[in-house]
N, C-alpha and C positions, 0 to 999 in steps of 0.2 A: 584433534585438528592438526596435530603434527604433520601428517603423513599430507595431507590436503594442501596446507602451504609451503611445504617441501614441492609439491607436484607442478604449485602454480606458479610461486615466482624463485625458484631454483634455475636450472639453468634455459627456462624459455624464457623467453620473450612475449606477454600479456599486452599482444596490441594488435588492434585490427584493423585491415584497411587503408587506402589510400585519402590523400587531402584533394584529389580530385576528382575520386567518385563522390556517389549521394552520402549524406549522413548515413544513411542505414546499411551501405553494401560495406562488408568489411570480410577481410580474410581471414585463413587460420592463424590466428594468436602464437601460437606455436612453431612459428617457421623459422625465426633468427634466435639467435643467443641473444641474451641481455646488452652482451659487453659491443659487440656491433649493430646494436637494433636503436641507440640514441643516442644519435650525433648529431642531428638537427635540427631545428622548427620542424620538419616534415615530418619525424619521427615522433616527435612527443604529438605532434597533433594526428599522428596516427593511434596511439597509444591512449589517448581521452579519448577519443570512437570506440575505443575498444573497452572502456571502463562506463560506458553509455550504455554499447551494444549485450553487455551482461545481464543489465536492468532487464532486459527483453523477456529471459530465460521466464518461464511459466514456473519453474523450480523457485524465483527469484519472486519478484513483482511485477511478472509482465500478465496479461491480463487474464491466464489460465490458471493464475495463482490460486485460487478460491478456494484451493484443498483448505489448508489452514488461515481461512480466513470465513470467508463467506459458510461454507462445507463446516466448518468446525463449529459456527454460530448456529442460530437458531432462524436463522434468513432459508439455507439452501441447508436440501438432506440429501445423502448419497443413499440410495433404498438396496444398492447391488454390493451384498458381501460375499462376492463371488469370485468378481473380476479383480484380475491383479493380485490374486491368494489374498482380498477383501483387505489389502493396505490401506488405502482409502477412504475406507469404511470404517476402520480406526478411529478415522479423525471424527469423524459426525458421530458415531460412537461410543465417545471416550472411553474408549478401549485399546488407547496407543499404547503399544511399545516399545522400548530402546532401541530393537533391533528390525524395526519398520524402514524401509529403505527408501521410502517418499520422504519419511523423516529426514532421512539423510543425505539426499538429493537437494533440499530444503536448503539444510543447513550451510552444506557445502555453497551451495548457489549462495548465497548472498553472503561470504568471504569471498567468493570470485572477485565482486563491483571493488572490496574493500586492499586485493591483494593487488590489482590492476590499479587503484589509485595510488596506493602505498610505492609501488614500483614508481608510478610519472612522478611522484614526489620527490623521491631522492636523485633523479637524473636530473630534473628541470630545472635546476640551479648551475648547471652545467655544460649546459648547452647554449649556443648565443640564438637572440631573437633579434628579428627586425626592430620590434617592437616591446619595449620591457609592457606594456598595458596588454597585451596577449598574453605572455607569463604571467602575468598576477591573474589574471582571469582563467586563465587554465589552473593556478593554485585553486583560485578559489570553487571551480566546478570539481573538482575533487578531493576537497575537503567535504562538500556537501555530501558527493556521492558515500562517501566515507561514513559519514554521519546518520545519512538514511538508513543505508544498512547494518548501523550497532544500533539505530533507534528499535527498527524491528526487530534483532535477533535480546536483545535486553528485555525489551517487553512479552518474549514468545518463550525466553529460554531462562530469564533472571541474569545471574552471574554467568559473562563467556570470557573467553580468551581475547586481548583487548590489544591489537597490534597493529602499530602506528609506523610503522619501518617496512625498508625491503628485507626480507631474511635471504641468507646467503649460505648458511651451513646448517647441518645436522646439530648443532652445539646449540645455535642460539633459537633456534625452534624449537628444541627441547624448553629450555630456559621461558618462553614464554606460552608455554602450554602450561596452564594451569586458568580458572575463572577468578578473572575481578571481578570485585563487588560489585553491584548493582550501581552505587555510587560514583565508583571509579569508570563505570564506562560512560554512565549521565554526566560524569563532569566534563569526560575527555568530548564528550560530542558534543556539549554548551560551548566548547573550547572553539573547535574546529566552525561550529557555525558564526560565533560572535566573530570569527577574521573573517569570513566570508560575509556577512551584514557589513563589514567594515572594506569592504575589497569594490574594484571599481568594475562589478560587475552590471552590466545595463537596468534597468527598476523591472523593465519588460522584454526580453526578447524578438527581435524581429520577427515576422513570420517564416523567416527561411532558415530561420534556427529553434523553431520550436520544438521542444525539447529537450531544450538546455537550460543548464540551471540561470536564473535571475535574483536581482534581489527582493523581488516579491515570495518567491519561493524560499529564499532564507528565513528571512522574517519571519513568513508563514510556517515553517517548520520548526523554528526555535523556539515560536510562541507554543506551539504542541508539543514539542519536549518539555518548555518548563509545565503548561498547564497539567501532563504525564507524569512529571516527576512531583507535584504538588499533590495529586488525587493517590498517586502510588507509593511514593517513599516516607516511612515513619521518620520523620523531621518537623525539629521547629521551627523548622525553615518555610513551613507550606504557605506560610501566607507570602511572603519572600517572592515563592515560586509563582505563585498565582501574578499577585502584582507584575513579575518581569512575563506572564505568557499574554496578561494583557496588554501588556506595554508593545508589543513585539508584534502581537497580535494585530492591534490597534495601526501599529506600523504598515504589515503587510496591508490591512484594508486599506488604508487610507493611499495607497499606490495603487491602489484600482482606477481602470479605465471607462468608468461608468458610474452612473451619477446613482443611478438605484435598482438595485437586483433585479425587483420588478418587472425592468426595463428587457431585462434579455428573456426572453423564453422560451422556459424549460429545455424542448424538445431542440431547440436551437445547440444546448450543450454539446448534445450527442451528434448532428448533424458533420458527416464526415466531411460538406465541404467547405463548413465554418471553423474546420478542427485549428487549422493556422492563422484564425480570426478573430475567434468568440474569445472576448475580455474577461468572460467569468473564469476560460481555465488559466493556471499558474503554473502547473507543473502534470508534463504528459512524457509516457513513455510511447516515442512514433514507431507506427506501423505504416508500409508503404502499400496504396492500393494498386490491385492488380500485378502485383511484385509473388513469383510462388515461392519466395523463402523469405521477404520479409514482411508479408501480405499479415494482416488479422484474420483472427479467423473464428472469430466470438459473435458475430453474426450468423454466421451457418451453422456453426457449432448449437447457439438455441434456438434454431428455427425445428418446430414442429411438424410432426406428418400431415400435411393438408394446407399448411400455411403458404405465406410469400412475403409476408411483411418485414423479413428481416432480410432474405435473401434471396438470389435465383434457383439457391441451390434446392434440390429436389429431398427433402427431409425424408427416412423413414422412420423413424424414435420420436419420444417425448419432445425434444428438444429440452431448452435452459429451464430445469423445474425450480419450483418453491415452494416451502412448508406452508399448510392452511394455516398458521401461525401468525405465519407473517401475510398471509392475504387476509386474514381476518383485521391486522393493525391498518390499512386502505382503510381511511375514512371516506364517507360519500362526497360525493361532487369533488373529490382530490383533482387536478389536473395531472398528477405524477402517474394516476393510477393506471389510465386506459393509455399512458404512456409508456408505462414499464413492463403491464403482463396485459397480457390477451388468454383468453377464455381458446382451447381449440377445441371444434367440434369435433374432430373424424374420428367416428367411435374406437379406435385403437389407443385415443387417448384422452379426449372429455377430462382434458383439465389446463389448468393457467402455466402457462409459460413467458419466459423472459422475454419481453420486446425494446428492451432500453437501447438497443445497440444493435442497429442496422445500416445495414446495407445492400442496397438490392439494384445496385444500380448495374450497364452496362460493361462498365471497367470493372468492377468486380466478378464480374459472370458467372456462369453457372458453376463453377470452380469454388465459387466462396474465396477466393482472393481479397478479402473488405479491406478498406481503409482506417477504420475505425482506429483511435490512439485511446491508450490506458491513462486513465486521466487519475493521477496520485493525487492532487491537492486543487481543490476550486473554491471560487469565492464562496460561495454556499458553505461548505465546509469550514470557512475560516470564520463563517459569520455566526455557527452555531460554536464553534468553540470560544467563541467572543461571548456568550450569552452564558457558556460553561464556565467561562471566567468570572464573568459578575456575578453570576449565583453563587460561586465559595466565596468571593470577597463580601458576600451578601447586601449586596448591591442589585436587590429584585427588579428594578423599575429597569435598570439598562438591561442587565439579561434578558427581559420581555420585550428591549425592543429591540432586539440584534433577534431573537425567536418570531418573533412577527414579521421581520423583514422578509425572513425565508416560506412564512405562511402566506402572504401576502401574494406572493407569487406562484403561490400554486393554487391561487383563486381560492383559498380558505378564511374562516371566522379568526379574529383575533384570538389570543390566547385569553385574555380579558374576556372575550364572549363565550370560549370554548368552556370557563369556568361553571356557566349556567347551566350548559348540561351537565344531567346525573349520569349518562354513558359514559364522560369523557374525565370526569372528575374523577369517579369511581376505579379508571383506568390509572390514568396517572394525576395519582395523590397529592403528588408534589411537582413542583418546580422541575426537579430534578429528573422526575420520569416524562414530562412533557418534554423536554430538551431529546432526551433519549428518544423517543419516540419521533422525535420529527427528524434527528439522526436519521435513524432506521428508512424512515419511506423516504427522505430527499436523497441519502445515498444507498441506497439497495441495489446489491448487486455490485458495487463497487470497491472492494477490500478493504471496507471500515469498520464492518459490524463487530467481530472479535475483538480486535483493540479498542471498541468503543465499551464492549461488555467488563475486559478486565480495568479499564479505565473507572468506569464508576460506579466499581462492584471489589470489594476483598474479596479473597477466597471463599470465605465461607458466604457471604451478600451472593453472591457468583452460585453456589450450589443449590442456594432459596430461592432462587430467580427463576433456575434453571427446571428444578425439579417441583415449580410450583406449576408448569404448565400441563397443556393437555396433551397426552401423551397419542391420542387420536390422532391431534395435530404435527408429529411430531414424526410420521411414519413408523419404520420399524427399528428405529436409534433408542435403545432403551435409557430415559432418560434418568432413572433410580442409581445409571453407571456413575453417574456423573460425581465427581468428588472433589475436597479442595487440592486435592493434586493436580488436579485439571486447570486448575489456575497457569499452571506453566503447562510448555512441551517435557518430555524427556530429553534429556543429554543424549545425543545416538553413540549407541554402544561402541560401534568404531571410535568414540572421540574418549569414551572413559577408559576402553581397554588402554589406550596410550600410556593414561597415569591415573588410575583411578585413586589416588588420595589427590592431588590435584586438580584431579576431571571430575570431579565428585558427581552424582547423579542426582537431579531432583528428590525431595522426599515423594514418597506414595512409589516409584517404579523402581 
């Protein structure tokens, strides 16, 4: 990672854009030195756009993330080990190696968001404001951004290199190249989010600033770190951690803008022109519609040959595919279901493809320019890890009804009723697999399923899970690859060659 944060915050300047274009138009990062790039409000508020506009990156968590997420779960399979000398293919696979350069693309991406906040940190005390309550709120959105991205590279990678400063020399970049513990980075991001819960950032964001962090989105993310670090870290602490992700948890919901899930629907989420309206999301990374550089483009992208439901654009491929896996998890009468995939006929492809995320309107055109925003955290979400909380605190009665909130809305039987059947029973045993399972089809297709697999699975839970399915269902991902080294990513080689007794490699690569 040396060589990485030497590149990014050495002697450029990690800030994009002007404070009187749109949120999303930003420049090259790399145009001024450091030491003349922040001297005033204007500057630091060019500089958070620029640790916003990184989130975008599909390398990162913007919405073409799926390689290692969705692609790496049992949700989406990549069937082409061809293209891209089959890096990709890697991942659906588990057949990664070190020296995979998507790996490393990955990795790099998401220290970007963390070296571009680390940089507005140390200037921002420095500079005069109109207003010190903008300063504290610019603290606190880049502390979050910070936090997001050690949450994901901790859970993807184990121990990383955990760096809270601007680096400025070859000396002290060496010095902080090496992986802290698992511990040490969970702490440092329970650190940074508890000042932001505490910072006077808005409960909700306006509509002309969606996108930016809130304090519904603190809450809601620190309650997923501790219920994360409760289910994942060997501690006597887990009950400790449960308790504070439902406390947190409990927080963010109870700052909702709506009296009951129910109330909003479904299809309404996804709706591009409720994207700066609908009270169920908390936290989106924005795409501008009809914009061709900071347009979406996940609507065309899974439209199928013969289709239009997603966009104008004129498809010739499958479009966004999915494993019979997970078409088989589509319970009947779901409302999610003829929501999210469609069946296409035109015989070059006679099979289900992704329809959760369209756009097909005029402004978009035939271009596939959508509007659609990457939606990281929504009430739904918050409300099943609410149910995840009271199940470890064994606390069955509230878990089932933070689980039924979300059933409820997709016009389905209670979990209480779903018991009676021997299908469904049969499926998931317990508590715990009903949760997962409703996981799965309320957010599919949305970058949760992996981090939901190693969340309530150990390594080896994780291998039994994986290689107990039906490898029919599973295309040509041989799923016998699968092993408890696949629990984590690999270290990419570029980062162990640096110091390989400090960069140390996962076991199993």
């Amino acid at each position: 990672m040396k060589k990485y944060i030497l590149i990014i915050t050495g002697p450029l300047l990690l800030m994009l854009g002007g404070c009187k274009k749109d949120f999303l138009e930003q420049t090259n990062p790399n145009a001024v030195s450091v030491e003349r790039g922040f001297n005033t409000e204007t500057d630091i508020t060019n500089g958070v756009y620029g640790a916003y506009q990184a989130l975008r990156s599909n390398n990162c968590i913007g919405e073409g993330a799926s390689t290692w997420t969705d692609d790496r779960s049992d949700d989406v399979n990549s069937t082409d080990n061809q293209s891209n000398n089959g890096e990709p293919f890697q991942f659906t696979a588990f057949s990664l190696v070190a020296s995979n350069t998507w790996l490393q693309n990955h990795w790099t991406a998401l220290y970007v968001p963390i070296s571009r906040a680390n940089l507005i940190l140390s200037y921002i005390g420095t500079v005069p404001f109109a207003s010190d309550a903008t300063r504290t709120q610019y603290i606190a959105e880049m502390k979050f951004i910070r936090a997001l991205m050690y949450f994901n590279l901790v859970r993807e990678f184990g121990a990383v290199p955990l760096v809270t400063e601007k680096l400025t020399s070859a000396e002290q970049a060496d010095a902080l190249t090496f992986r802290a513990s698992r511990e040490e980075v969970y702490a440092q991001i329970v650190k940074d989010l508890k000042e932001v819960v505490a910072s006077n950032l808005p409960v909700v964001q306006p509509a002309a600033n969606k996108g930016r962090v809130s304090l519904q989105a603190a809450n809601g993310l620190l309650g997923q770190v501790y219920l994360t670090m409760g289910a994942t870290l060997a501690s006597p602490n887990a009950t400790e951690y449960f308790t504070n992700a439902k406390n947190y948890l409990l927080a963010c919901y109870n700052q909702k803008g709506f009296a009951k899930l129910a109330d909003i629907p479904y299809k309404d989420v996804f709706d591009v022109n409720m994207k700066n309206t609908n009270p169920e999301i908390i936290f989106q990374v924005a795409y501008k519609q009809g914009d061709p550089t900071y347009r979406s483009s996940i609507a065309a992208n899974n439209q199928a040959r013969g289709e239009t439901i997603n966009s104008l654009v004129v498809s010739t491929g499958a479009g966004g595919t999915l494993t019979n896996d997970l078409l088989k998890e589509f319970e009947t009468g779901d409302s999610r279901t003829n929501f999210s995939i469609k069946f296409a006929s035109a015989p070059a492809v006679q099979a289900y493809f992704i329809t959760k995320f369209r756009d097909a309107s005029a402004a978009a055109s035939n271009l596939g320019y959508g509007g659609n925003d990457c939606i990281i955290m929504r009430y739904a979400d918050i409300i099943l890890n609410l149910s995840e909380a009271y199940m470890y605190l064994n606390d069955n009665a509230n878990a089932v009804l933070y689980l039924n909130m979300v059933r409820e809305r997709a016009g389905m039987p209670s979990y209480e009723t779903m018991l009676l059947d021997p299908v469904y029973k049969s499926r998931y045993a317990t508590l715990k697999l009903a949760i997962l399972h409703e996981r799965r089809i309320e957010l599919a297709f949305e970058h949760h399923r992996w981090h939901d697999l190693t969340r309530f699975f150990n390594a080896t839970e994780l291998v039994s899970y994986i290689r107990s399915k039906n490898q029919a269902d599973y295309n040509n991902s041989p799923l016998t690859n699968c092993t408890t080294k696949d629990y984590y990513f690999p270290i990419p080689l570029n980062e162990v060659k640096l110091n390989p007794a400090k960069m140390f490699q996962n076991p199993g690569y």
